[in-house]
PLY file of the C-alpha trace (Angstrom):
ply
format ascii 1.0
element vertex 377
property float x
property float y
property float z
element edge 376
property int vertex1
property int vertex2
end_header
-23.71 20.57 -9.00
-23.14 20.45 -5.44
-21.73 23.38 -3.70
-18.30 23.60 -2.09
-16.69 25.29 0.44
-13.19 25.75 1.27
-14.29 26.96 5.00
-16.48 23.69 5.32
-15.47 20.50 2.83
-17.99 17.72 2.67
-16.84 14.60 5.30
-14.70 12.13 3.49
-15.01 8.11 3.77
-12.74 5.84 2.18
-13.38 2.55 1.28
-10.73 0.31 0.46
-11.07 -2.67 -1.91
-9.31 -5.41 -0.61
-11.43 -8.33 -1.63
-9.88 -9.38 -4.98
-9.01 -13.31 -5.27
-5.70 -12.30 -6.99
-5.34 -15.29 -9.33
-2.36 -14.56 -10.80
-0.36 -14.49 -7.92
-0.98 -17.96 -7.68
-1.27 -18.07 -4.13
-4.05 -19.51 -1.51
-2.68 -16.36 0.54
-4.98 -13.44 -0.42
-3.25 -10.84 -2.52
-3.58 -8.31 -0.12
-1.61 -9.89 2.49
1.21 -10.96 0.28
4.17 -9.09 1.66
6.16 -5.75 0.69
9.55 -4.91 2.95
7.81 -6.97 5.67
4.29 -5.44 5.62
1.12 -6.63 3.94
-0.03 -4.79 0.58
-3.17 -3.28 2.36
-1.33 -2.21 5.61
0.84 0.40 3.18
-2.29 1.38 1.28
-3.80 2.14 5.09
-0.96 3.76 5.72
-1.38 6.47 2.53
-4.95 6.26 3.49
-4.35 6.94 7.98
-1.93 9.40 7.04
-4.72 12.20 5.36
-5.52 13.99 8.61
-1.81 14.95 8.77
-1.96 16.55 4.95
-5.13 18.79 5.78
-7.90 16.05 5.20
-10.06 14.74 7.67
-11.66 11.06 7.19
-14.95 10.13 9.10
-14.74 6.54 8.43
-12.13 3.70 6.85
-14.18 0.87 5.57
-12.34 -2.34 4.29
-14.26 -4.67 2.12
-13.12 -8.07 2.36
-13.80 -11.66 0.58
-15.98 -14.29 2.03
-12.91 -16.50 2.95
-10.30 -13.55 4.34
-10.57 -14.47 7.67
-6.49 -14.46 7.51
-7.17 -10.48 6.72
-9.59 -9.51 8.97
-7.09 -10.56 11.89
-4.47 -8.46 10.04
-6.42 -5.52 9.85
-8.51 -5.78 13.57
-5.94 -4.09 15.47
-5.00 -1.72 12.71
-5.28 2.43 13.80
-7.69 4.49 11.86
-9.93 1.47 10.17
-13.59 1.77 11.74
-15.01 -1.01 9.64
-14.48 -4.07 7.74
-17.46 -5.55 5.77
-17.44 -8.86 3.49
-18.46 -9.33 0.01
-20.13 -12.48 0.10
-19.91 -12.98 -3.52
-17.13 -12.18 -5.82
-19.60 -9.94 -7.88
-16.93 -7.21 -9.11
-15.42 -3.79 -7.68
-19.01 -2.27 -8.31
-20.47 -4.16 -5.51
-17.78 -4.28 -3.31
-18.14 -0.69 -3.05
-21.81 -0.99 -2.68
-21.07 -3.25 0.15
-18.45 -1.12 1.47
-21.50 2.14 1.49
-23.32 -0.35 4.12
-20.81 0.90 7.20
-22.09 4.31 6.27
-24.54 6.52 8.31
-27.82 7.44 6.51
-27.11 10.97 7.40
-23.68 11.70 5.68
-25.27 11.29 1.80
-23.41 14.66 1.38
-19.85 13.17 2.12
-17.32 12.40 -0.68
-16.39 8.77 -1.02
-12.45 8.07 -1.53
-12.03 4.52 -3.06
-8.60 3.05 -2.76
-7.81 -0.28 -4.08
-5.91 -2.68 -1.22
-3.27 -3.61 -4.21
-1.44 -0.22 -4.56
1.30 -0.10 -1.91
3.58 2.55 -3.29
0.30 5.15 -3.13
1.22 8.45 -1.39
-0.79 10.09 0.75
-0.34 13.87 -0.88
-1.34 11.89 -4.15
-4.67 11.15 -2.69
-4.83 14.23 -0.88
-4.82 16.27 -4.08
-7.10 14.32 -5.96
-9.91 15.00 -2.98
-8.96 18.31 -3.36
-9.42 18.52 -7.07
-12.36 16.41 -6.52
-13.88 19.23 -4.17
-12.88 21.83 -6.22
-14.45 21.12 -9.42
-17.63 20.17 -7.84
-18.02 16.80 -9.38
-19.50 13.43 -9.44
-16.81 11.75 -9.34
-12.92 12.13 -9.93
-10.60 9.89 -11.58
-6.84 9.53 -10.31
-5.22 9.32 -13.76
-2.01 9.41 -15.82
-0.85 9.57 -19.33
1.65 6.92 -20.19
3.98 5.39 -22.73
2.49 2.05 -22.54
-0.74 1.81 -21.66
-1.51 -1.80 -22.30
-3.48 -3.86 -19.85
-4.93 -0.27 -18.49
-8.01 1.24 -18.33
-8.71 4.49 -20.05
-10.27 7.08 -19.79
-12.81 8.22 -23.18
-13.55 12.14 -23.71
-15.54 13.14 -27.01
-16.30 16.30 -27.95
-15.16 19.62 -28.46
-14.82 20.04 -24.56
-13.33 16.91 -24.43
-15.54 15.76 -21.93
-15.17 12.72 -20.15
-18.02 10.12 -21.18
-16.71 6.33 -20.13
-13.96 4.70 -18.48
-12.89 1.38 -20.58
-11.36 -1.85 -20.29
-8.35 -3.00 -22.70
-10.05 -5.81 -23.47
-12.97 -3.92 -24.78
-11.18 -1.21 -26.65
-12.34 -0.57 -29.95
-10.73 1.27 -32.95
-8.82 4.58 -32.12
-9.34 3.54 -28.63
-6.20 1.64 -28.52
-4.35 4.55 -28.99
-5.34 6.18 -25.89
-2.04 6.71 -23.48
-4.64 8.70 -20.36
-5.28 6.00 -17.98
-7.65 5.44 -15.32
-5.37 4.26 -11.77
-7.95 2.65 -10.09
-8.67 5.12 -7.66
-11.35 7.56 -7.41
-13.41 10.08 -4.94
-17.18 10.46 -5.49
-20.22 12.21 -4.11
-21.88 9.74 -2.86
-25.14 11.11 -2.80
-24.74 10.00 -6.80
-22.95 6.92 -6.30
-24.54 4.22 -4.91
-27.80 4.74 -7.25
-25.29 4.53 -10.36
-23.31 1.52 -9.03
-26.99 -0.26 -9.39
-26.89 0.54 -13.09
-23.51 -0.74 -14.06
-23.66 -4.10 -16.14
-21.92 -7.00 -15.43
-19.23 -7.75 -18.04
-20.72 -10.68 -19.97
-17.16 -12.67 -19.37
-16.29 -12.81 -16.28
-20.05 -11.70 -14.60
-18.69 -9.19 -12.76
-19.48 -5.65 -12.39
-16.06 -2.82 -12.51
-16.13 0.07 -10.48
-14.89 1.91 -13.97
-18.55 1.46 -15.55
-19.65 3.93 -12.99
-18.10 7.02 -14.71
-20.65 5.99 -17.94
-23.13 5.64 -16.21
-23.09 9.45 -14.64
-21.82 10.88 -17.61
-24.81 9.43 -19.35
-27.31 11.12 -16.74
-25.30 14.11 -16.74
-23.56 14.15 -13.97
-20.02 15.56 -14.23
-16.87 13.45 -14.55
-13.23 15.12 -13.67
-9.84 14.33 -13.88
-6.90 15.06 -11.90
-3.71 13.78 -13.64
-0.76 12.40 -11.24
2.63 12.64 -12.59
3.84 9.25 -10.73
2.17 6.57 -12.60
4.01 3.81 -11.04
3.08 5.18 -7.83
-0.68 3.87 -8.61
-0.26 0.65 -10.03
-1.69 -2.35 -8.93
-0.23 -5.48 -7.96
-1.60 -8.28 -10.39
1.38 -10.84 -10.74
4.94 -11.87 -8.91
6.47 -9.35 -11.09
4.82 -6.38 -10.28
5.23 -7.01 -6.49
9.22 -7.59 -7.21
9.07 -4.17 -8.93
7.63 -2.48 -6.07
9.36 -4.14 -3.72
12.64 -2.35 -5.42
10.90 0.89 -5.41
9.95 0.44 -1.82
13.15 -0.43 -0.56
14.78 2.76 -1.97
12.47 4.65 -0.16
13.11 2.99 3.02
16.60 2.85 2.34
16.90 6.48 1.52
15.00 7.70 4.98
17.40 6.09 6.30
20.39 7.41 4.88
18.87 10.72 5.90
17.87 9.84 9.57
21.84 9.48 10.00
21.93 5.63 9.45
25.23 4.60 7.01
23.89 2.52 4.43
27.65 1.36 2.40
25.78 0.27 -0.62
21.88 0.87 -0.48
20.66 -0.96 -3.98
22.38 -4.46 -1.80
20.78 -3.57 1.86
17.61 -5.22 2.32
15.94 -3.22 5.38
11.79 -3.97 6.05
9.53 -1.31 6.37
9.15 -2.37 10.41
12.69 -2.43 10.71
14.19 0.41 13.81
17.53 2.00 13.16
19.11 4.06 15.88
21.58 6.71 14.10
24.91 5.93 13.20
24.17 2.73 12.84
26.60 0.97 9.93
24.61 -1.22 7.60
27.24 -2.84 5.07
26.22 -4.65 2.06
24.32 -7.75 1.75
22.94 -7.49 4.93
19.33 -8.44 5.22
17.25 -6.86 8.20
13.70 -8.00 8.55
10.76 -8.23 11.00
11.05 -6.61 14.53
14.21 -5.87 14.47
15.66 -2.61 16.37
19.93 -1.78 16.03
20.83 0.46 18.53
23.57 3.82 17.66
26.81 2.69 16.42
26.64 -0.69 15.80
28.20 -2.07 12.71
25.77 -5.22 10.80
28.59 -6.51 8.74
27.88 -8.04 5.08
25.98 -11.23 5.23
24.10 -10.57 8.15
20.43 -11.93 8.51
18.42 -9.95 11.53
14.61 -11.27 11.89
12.76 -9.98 14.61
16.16 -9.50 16.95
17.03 -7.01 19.32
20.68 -5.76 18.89
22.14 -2.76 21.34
24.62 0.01 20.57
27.91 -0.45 20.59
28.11 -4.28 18.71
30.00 -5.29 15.84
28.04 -8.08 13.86
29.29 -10.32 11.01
28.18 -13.08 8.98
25.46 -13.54 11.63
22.10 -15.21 11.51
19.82 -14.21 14.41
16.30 -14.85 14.66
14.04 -13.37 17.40
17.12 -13.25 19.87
18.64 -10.78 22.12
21.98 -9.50 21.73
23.28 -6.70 24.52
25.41 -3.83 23.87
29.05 -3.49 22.57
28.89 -7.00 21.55
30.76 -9.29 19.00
29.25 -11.30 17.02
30.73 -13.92 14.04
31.78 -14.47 12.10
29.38 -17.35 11.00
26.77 -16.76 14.18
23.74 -18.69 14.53
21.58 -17.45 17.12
17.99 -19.02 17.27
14.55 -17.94 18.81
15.07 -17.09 22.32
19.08 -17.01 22.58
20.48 -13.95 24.78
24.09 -12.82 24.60
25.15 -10.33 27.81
26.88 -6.95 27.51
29.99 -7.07 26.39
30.11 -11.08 25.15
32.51 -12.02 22.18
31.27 -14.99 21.16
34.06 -16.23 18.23
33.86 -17.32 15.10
31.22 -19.85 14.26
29.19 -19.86 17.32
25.49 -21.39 18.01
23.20 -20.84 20.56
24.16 -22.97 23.59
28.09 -22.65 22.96
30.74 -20.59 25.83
31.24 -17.74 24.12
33.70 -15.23 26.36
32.14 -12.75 28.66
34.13 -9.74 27.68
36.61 -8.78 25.20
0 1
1 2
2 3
3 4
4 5
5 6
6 7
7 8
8 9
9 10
10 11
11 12
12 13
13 14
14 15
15 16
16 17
17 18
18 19
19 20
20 21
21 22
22 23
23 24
24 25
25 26
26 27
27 28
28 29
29 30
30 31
31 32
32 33
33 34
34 35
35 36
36 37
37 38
38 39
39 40
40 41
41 42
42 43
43 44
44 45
45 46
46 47
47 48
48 49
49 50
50 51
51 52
52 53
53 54
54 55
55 56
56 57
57 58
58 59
59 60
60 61
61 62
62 63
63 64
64 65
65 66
66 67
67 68
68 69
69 70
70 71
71 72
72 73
73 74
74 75
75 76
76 77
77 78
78 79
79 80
80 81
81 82
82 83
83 84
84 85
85 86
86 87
87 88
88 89
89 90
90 91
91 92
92 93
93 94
94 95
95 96
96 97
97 98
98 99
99 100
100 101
101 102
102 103
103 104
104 105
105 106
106 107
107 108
108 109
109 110
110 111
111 112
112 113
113 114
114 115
115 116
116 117
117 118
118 119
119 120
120 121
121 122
122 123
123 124
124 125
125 126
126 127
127 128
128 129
129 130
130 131
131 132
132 133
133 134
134 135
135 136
136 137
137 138
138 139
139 140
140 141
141 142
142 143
143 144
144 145
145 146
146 147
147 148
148 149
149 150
150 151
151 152
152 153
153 154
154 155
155 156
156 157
157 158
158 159
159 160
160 161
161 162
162 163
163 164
164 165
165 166
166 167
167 168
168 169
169 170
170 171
171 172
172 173
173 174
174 175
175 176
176 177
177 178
178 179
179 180
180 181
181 182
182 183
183 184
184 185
185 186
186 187
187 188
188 189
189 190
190 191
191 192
192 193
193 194
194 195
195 196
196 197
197 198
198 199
199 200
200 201
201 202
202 203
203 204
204 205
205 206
206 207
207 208
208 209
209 210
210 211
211 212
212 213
213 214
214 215
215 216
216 217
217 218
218 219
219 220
220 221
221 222
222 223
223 224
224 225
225 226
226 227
227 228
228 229
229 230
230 231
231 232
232 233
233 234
234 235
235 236
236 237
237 238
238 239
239 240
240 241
241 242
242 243
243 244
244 245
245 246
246 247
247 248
248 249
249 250
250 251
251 252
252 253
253 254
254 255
255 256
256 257
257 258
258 259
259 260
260 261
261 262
262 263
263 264
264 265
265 266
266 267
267 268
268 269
269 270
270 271
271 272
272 273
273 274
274 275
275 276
276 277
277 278
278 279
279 280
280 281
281 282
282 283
283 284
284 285
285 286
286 287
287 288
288 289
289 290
290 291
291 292
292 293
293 294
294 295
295 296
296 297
297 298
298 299
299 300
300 301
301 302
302 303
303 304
304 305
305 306
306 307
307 308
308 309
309 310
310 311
311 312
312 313
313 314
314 315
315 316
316 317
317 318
318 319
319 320
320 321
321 322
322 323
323 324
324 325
325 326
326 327
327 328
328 329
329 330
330 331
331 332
332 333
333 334
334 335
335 336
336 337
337 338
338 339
339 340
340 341
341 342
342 343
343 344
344 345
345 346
346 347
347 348
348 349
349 350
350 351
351 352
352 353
353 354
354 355
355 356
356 357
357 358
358 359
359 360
360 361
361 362
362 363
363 364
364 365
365 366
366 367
367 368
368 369
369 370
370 371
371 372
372 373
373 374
374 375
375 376
């Protein structure tokens, strides 16, 4: 067992998975570009994953591993802060040799370093929920570390098989290939993980390729060390949502409703009003000046920035528009357009890409781009 010290941790690498065809989305958009309050799935996982430095854990390298055909996300993620690499999986062979691929960007010299694996399809993740399971991972010394959770339903999860007095961890297993008492298991694997990765590129090798669908999981990893007796830990998370992937329309509506009342509820405490906040749709790239007056039904999406004191009235629709302090907005559709301060607006606006409205300008009710709206009030 490797020693650790709290003086000197191990580096850390992360490798996010973010090559996954996500069929069930039914989508030729790749599933990690599919879009949460305005942002791609992977950008909020790299944001959980950028943000470790801040909670006490520094990251040598952020490796993406993309598909063959993600050209669409390798232009989303070329620009993005903190990612050093991304690598493609030329094949769809399976998590397994994604992260195999992924342990390419590495340098020969850092087969010390812990390896923090973070699926692209997990936008809710925290980044104190991954910082504590590196630091459980250091502390206990181990192979490798499961992120896991005890549930009420656990169907459709993988879990996570102790035997033994010790109830020690021996396999991590598949619903589908569950067998007997099995089923009952409620301790389930998240799908992410931290390993040594001295230990874990020779044990990805070993892992079999489930016989139907021919692909190697990540998951077989924890049998194989446990087999060769290499220690397998867990560090439980009390937020089980917070760690689910994205497989389906449904679950990205769910955590689209989860992310939005987080957004919403910085916001209420950054000294924006919010009347009703489970009806104000506000994306995660949206900028709120404070005492700025959101009132129900109003969507806000994009680039947009509201400066103090203006009101968005119910109705509204703001995509990537620039709105200053003072205005009073209602029943207004603006989209990438430029409205100046202490301005009326509506009801029943319609301001398209490029429109400008001066300081000061009351435009009326039912006004479009190109009308005479008044110059002051």
């Amino acid at each position: 067992m490797r020693a650790t010290s709290a003086a000197e941790p191990a580096p850390l690498s992360v490798i996010v998975l973010a090559a996954g065809a996500g069929r069930r989305m039914h989508s030729a958009r790749p599933k990690p570009l599919h879009r949460l309050c305005g942002r791609p799935l992977v950008r909020h996982v790299l944001d959980a994953v950028c943000g470790l430095p801040d909670h006490g854990v520094a990251c040598d390298r952020v490796v993406v591993v993309v598909g063959a055909d993600a050209s669409a996300l390798s232009r989303e993620l070329h620009d993005v802060k903190g990612v050093t690499d991304v690598v493609e999986q030329g094949e769809p062979r399976g998590t397994a040799d994604a992260v195999l691929v992924g342990l390419t960007a590495f340098a020969d010299e850092l087969d010390d370093a812990d390896v923090l694996v973070v699926p692209a399809d997990v936008p809710l993740v925290r980044t104190p929920t991954l910082a504590e399971l590196v630091a459980g991972h250091r502390a206990s010394g181990a192979a490798a570390t499961i992120l896991a959770a005890r549930v009420d339903d656990p169907a459709g999860r993988l879990r996570v098989v102790r035997e033994g007095s010790d109830a020690k961890v021996v396999q991590v297993v598949e619903h589908r290939a569950l067998i007997g008492d099995e089923h009952r298991i409620d301790e389930v694997a998240t799908g992410v993980w931290c390993f040594r990765r001295s230990v874990l590129a020779p044990a990805l090798r070993r892992v079999d390729a489930d016989g139907l669908v021919g692909e190697a999981n990540l998951a077989g990893v924890v049998g194989v060390l446990a087999r060769t007796g290499h220690p397998v830990e867990v560090v439980h998370t009390d937020a089980a949502d917070e760690v689910r992937g994205i497989n389906d329309r449904a679950d990205l509506a769910r955590a689209e409703k989860e992310m939005r009342r987080r957004i919403n509820r910085a916001w209420l405490e950054a000294g924006v009003t919010l009347v009703d906040p489970d009806v104000t749709y506000v994306d995660a790239t949206v900028e709120l000046a404070p005492d700025v007056t959101v009132f129900p039904g109003a969507v806000l999406q994009g680039a947009t920035v509201v400066g103090a004191g203006t009101e968005i009235g119910p109705g509204c629709r703001l995509v990537d528009t620039e709105v200053g302090a003072g205005c009073r907005l209602e029943s207004t559709t603006a989209v990438r357009a430029r409205i100046g301060r202490d301005c009326v607006v509506g009801p029943h606006a319609v301001l398209g890409p490029g429109s400008v409205l001066a300081a000061a300008t009351v435009t009326g009710p039912f006004y479009a781009a190109g009308d005479d709206p008044s110059p002051s009030r």
